[in-house]
N, C-alpha and C positions, 0 to 999 in steps of 0.2 A: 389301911396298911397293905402294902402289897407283898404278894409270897414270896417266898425268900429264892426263889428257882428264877423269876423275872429280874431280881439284883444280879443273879450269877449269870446268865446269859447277858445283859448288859456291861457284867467288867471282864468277860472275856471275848467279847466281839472286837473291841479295838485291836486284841491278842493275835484275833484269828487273822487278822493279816499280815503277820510277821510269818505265819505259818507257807506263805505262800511266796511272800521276798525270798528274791535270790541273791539279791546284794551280801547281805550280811551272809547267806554262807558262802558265797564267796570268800568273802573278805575272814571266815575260820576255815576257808582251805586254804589262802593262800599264807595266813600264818604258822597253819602247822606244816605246810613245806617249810618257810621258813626256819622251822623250829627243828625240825627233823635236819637241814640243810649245818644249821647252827651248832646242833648234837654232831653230827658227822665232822665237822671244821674240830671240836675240839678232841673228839676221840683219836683222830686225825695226828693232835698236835701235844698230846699224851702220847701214843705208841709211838712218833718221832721223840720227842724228846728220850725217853726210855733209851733207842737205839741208840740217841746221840752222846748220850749218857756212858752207855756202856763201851760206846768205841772209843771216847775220850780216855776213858779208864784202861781200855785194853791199851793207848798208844803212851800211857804216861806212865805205866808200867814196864814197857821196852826198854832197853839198855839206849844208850847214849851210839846216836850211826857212828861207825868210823870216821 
């Protein structure tokens, strides 16, 4: 039977090469600009609307032009 410390070095050597890829963080930087990008488009088109909102409201409360 072998020690339980030679299992653990065995199933995390495969691991320790993801430690050293740079693909994959890449590829979770360029999702959280993405995501960041994504955030910004809607907060964007919350406080637009908001404005568009309230100007509608200011014009449809106006009296009738001459």
């Amino acid at each position: 039977m072998e020690p339980i410390a030679r299992k653990d070095v065995r199933a995390v050597r495969p691991l320790a090469g993801f430690w050293h890829e740079r693909s994959g963080a890449t590829a979770i930087e360029y999702s959280l600009i993405a995501a960041l990008i994504g955030l910004a488009i809607v907060i964007a088109a919350g406080l637009l609307g908001v404005n568009l909102h309230d100007a509608f409201m200011m014009f449809g409360t106006l009296d009738a032009w001459p």
